[in-house]
N, C-alpha and C positions, 0 to 999 in steps of 0.2 A: 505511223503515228495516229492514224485518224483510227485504226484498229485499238490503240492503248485506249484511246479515248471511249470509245464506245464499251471496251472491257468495265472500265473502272465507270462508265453510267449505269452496267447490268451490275457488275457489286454493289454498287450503293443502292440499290432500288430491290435484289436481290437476298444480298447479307445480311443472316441472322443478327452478326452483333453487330454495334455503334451506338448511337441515343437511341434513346427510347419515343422520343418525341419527333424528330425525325422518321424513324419506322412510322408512327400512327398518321403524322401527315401523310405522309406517301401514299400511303394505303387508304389512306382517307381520301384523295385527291380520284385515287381509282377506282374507289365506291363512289363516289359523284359522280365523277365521268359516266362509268356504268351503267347508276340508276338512272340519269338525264337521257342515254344512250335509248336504252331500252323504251322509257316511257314515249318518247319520240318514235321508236320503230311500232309501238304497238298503237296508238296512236294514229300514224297514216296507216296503218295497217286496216285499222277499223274504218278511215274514212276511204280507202278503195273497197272495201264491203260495200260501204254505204251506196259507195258510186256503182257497183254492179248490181247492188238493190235497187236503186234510182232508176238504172239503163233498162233491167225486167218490167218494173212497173210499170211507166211507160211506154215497153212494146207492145202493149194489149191498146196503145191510142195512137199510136202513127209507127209507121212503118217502112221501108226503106225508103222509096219515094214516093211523094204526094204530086200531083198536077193538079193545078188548079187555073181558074180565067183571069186573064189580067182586065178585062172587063165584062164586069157583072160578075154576078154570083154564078150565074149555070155557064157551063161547059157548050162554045159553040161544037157544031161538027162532031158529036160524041161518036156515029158510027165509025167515022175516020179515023179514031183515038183509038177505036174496040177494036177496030182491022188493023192498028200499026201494033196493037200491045199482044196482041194472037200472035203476029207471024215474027216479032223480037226473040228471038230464042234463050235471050239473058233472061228473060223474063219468067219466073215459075208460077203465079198468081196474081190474078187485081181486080179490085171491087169498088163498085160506084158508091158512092157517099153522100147524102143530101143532110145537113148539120145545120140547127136552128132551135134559137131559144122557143120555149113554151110557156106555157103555165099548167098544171094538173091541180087534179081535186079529188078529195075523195075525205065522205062526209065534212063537209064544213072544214076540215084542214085542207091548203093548198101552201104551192110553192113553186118557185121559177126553175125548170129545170134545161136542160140542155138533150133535145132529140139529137139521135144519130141514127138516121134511118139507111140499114146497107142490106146486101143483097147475099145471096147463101153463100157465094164465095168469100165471103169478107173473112169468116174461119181459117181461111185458108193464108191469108196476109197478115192479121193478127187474130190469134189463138184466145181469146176471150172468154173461149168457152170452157177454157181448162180452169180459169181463174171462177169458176162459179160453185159457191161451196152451200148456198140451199136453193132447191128446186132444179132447174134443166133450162137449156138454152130453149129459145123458139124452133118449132119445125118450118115454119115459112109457110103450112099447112094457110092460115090463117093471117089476115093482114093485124089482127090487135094483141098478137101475145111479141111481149115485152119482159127484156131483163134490167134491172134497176138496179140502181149504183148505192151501198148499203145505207149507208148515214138518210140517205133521201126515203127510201123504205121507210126505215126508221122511225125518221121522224113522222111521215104521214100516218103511220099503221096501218100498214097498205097489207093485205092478207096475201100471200105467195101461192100459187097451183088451185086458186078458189076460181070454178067456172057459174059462182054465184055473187061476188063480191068485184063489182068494177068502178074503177077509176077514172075520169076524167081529163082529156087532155083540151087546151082550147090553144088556138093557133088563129092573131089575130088576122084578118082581110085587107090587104093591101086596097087602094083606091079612094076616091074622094066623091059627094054626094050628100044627101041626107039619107039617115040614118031611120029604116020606120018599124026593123023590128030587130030581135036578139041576131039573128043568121046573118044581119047586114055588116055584124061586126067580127064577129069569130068564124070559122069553122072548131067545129070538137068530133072528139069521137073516145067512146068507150074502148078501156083498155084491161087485160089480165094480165097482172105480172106473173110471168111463169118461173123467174129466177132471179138471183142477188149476187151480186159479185161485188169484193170490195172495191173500196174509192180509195183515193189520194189525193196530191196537192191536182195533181193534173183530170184525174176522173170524176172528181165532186160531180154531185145533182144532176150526172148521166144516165139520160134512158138510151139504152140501145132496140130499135126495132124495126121490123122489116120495111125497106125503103117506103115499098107502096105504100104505106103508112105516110110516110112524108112526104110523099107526092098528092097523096088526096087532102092533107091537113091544107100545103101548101100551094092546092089547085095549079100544079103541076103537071105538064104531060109527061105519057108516059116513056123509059128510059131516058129522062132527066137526073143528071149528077152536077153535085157542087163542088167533087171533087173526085178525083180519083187515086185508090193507092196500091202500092206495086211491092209485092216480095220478088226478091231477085234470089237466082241461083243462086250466084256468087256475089254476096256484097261488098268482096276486094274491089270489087270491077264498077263499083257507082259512079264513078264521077265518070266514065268513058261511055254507061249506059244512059248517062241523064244528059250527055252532050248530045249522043245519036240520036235522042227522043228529039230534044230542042231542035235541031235539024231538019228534024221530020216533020215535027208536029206544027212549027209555024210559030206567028209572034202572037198570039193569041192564047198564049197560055204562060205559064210560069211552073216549074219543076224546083222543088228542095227538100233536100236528104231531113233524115229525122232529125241532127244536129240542129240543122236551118229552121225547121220546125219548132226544134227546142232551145233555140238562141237563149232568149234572155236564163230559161232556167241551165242552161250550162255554164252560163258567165257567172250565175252564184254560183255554182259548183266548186269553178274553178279560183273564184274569191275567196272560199272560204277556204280552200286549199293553200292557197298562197299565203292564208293569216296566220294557217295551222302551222304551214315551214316558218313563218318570222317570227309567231311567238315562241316556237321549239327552239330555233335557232338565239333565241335570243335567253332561254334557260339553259342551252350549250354553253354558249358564252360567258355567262354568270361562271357557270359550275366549272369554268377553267379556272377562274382565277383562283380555287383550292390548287389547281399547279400549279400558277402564281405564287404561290405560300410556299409551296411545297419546296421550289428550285429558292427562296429566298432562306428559306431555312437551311437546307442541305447548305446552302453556302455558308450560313452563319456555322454552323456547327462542323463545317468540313476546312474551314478558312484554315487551320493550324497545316494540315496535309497538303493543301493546296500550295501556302507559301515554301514547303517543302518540296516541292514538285516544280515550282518556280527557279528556286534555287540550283536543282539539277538537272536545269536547262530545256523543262518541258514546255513550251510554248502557249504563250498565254491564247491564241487563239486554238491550240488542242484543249486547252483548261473547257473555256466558255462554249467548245464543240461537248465534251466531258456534260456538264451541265444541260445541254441544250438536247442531248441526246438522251441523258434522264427524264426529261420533261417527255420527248416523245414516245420512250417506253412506257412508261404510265400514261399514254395516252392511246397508243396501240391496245396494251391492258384493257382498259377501260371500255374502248370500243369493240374489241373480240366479245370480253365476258358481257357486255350490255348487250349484242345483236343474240346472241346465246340465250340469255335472259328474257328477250324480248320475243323471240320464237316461239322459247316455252310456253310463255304466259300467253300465246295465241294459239297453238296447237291447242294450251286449255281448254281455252274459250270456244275453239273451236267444235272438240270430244263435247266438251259439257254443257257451254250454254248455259254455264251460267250468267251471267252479266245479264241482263234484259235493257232493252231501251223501251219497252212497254209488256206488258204484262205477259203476253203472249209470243211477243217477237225479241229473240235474242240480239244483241249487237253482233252484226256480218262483221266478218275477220277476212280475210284477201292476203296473205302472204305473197310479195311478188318481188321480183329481184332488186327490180330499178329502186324500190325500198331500200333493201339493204346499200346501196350506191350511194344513192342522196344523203342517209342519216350517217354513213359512212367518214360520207366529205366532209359533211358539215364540222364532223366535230374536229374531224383530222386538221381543218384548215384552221380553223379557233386553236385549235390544241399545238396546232408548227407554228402560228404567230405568237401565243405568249410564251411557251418556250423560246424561241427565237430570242424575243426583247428582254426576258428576265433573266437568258442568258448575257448578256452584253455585263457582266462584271468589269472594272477598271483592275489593273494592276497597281496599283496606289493602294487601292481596298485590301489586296491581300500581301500587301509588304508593309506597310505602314500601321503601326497598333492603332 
């Protein structure tokens, strides 16, 4: 019986003839489903672009793991750190890091920037020098060539690869005293930006330049780091290589992955991700209740066939399975042709790039499985509960005029 049932939900949803109004609901009910389907898969589609745009960005400023002192700013026992991170053999690269605000000048324009003084390995942990698209990294030749983070160039009109146009950095002098001439407050030192790389929310008003640089601004000795960071072989394997570090290295420091690093900016990530599913999810749910319509109609206009079927002894709980099982063809419908629909429109996007989210940068597309899953359920699960409930016709309703 549950076979008749389901027969007679693919001919009504199916067959050419019956009302005419019935057909265009029906079908209506499937193009909502579809379109609400689709815009939701395309949608998180673009926001895991985003997030794999996010995670790139970012690799050019922290890296698989960071060490840093849990008191004070510099690194006690750094030789002991260099000899445990040589002989780790997870370990593929790592570079010391001395990171502190400034101020530079250059004629009468200044601005607050953010030194990051590393050493020649630091390329080698994050790749910073790929992302440089006028001029050339530093050769380390030189303690004052510097590459500069775009927007901050920018604004100062700072001339790029001029070994006649220098800019100033000052770095004020820790200590107390009176004060009797300019040297008693700052250290400075003349700088040539030799390259520009762009900025973001995370790389804003960053200078990247050779440690020694931050070590003489900061009267610093020398092989002094504020922090140290680590590419690993295998970054499956992090949480088992930052436990062996911890182990080794003592209570005198602190180790966290890039995540930890990037806490607060992944919990927006992940906020706005979860807003994206409850507002989609809640234009799913809207666009059901066109199947709502859909199963009230068919009933009105089928009620005649129905109390016929009643009659010769067909079970009103196969009737309202009958019904119910309509509802969910047109919602199976709906969900095929929209994830269909919604691929397309990102292979688009994908090939052509059109869409832009800024002049230059296309909106990232990410097609990924767990996509299709999520936007899946969601609507299936919307789509088996009002079928369900707008199944529940009375028998009374279809015997009594």
């Amino acid at each position: 019986m549950k076979n008749i049932a389901f027969y007679i939900a693919s001919r009504y949803l199916l067959s050419k003839k019956g009302s005419t109004a019935v057909t265009f609901i029906t079908w209506l009910a499937a193009v909502a489903m579809s379109v609400a389907v689709a815009a939701m898969f395309v949608i998180i589609s673009v926001f895991s672009g985003l997030e794999d745009f996010n995670k790139a960005l970012i690799s050019n400023l922290h890296s698989d793991l960071t060490i840093k002192s849990t008191s004070g700013k510099t690194l006690k026992n750094f030789e002991k750190i260099n000899t445990v991170l040589k002989n780790n053999k997870e370990i593929s690269s790592f570079s010391r890091i001395i990171e502190e605000k400034t101020y530079i000048n250059y004629n009468g324009k200044g601005d607050v920037a953010y030194l990051r003084g590393v050493d020649s390995a630091y390329i080698k942990v994050n790749p910073v020098d790929k992302t440089i698209f006028f001029g050339s990294y530093p050769t380390f030749e030189y303690t004052n060539e510097v590459i500069m983070e775009h927007s901050l160039q920018n604004r100062l009109g700072i001339p790029v690869d001029s070994n006649t146009d220098f800019s100033t950095l000052f770095m004020p002098k820790p200590g107390t005293g009176i004060i009797n001439k300019e040297e008693d407050i700052y250290n400075k030192k003349e700088i040539i930006v030799c390259g520009v790389f762009p900025g973001n929310e995370q790389l804003n008003n960053y200078i990247i330049a050779p440690v020694e640089l931050a070590e003489e601004l900061l009267n610093l000795p020398k092989n002094s780091a504020y922090q140290i960071v680590i590419k690993l072989k295998n970054p499956e394997n992090i949480d088992s290589v930052k436990q062996n570090l911890l182990k080794t290295l003592g209570k005198d420091i602190e180790i966290k992955t890039k995540e930890e690093e990037n806490a607060a900016f992944w919990k927006m990530i992940n906020t706005e991700k979860l807003f994206i599913y409850l507002i989609f999810a809640l234009v799913i749910f809207i666009t059901t209740f066109n199947l709502a319509g859909a199963i009230i109609i068919l009933q009105l206009d089928k009620k005649q066939q129905a109390k016929s079927l009643i009659s010769l002894g067909f079970p009103l709980s196969h009737l309202r399975m009958t019904y119910f099982y309509t509802g969910i063809l047109i919602v199976i419908l709906g969900v095929i042709s929209g994830l269909i629909l919604g691929t397309a429109l990102c292979y688009f996007q994908i090939y052509t790039e059109l869409f832009k989210a800024v002049e230059d940068l296309p909106f990232p597309v990410k097609i990924v499985g767990k996509n299709y899953l999520i936007v899946a359920a969601i609507a299936s699960v919307f789509g088996i509960i009002i079928s369900w409930f707008f199944s529940k016709i009375s028998k009374d309703y279809i015997t009594k005029n």
